[in-house]
C-alpha positions in Angstrom: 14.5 29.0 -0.7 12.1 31.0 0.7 12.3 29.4 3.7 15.9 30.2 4.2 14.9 33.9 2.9 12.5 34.1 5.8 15.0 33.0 8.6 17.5 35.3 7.8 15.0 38.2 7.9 13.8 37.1 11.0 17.3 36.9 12.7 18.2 39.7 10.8 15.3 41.6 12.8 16.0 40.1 16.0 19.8 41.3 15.9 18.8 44.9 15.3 16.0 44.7 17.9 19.1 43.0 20.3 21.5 46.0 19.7 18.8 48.7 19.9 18.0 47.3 23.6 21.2 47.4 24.1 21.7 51.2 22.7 18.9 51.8 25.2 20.8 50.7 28.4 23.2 53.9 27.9 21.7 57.1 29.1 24.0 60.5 29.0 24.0 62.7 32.0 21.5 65.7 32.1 24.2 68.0 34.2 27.1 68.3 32.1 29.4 71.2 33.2 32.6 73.2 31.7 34.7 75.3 33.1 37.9 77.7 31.5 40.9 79.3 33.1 43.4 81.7 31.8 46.7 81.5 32.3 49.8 84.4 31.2 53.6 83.1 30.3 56.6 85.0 29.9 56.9 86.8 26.3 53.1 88.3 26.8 51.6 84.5 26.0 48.8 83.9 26.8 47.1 80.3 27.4 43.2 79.5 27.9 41.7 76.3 28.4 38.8 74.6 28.7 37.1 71.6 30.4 34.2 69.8 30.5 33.2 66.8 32.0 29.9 64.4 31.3 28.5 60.7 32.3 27.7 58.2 30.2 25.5 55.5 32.6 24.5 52.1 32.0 21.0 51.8 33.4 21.0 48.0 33.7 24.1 47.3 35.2 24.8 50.8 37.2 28.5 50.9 35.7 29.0 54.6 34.0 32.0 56.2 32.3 33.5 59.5 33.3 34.2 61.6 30.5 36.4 64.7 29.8 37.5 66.7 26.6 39.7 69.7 26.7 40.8 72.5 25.0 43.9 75.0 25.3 44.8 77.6 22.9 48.0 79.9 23.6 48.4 82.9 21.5 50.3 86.3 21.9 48.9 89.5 21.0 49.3 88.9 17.5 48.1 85.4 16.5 47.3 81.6 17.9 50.4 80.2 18.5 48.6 76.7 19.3 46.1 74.9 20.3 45.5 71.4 21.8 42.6 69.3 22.3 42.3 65.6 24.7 39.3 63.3 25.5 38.2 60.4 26.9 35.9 57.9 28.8 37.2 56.1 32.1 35.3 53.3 33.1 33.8 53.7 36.8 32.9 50.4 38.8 29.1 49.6 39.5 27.3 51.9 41.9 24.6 48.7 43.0 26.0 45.4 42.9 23.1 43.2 41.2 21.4 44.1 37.9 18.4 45.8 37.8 16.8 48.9 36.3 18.2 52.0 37.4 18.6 56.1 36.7 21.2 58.5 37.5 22.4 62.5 38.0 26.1 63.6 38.2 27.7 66.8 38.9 31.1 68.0 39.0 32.8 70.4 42.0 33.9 74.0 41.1 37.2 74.2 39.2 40.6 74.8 41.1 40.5 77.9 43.2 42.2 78.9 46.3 40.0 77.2 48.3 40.5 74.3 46.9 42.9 71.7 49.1 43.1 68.6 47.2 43.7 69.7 43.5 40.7 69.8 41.0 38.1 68.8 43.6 35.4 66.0 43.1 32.3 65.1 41.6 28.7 63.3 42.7 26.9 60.3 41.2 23.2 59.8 42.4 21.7 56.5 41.3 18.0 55.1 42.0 16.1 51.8 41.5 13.5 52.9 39.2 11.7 49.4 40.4 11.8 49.9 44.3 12.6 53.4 46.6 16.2 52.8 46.4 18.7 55.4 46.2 22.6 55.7 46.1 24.6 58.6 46.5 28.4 58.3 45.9 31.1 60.9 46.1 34.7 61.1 44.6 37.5 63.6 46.1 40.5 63.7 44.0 43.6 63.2 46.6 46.4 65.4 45.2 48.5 62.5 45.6 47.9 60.8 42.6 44.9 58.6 43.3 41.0 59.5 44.3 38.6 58.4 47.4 35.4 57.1 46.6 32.1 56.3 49.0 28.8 55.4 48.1 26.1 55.8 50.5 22.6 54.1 50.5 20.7 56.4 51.5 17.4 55.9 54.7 13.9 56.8 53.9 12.4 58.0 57.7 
């Protein structure tokens, strides 16, 4: 019995060691950004809302997740008529293709302006080899057609 007591303990411990490791292959983006617009409807509404964007990275396998969470509130002079909230992580393919041990940065363009051609602009993901002088920078244009454009570059050490 005190065998058996000892083998669960020790593959007890070894699960927990297993899923902290694997807590540690997820590192959160240092550069995350937000941005807010206002907007005025007819009847003297008024609507603001807010973005903000962040990247989650998985440092083993160089596959991140794009994340966004929103906020608008509309209100008239008076009161908050209503607000509404959205978020979520997409899933972005792996920046290197083989495993290894790796560290990132992201940053997001400005929000829609005037100069602004393709809809809400683009963002930047920057990904090293923390084992070798390797470094990947990748960029992502939103279209305005529905879809984005996505190039990653390696980059030459002269």
């Amino acid at each position: 019995m005190r065998e058996m007591v000892k083998n669960v303990l020790v593959l007890g411990a070894l699960a927990l060691a297993s899923s902290a490791a694997a807590a540690d292959d997820f590192k959160l983006s240092n550069n995350q950004r937000i941005s807010c617009g206002r907007g005025l409807s007819a009847g003297k509404l008024s609507t603001a809302t807010c973005r903000s964007y962040a990247y989650l990275f998985n440092v083993k396998t160089s596959e991140y997740f794009r994340c966004s969470v929103s906020l608008s509130m509309t209100r008239d002079t008076k009161e908050i008529i209503s607000t509404q909230s959205d978020g979520a992580c997409v899933k972005k393919p792996r920046i290197f293709d083989t495993d290894g041990s790796y560290t990132f940065d992201a940053t997001e363009t400005e929000p829609p302006n005037t100069n602004s051609f393709f809809g809400s602009g683009g963002y930047a993901i920057w990904a090293s080899d923390i084992a070798a002088q390797k470094l990947r920078g990748c960029i992502t244009i939103t279209t305005g057609l529905g879809g984005e454009v996505s190039k990653c570059i390696d980059m030459k050490f002269e």
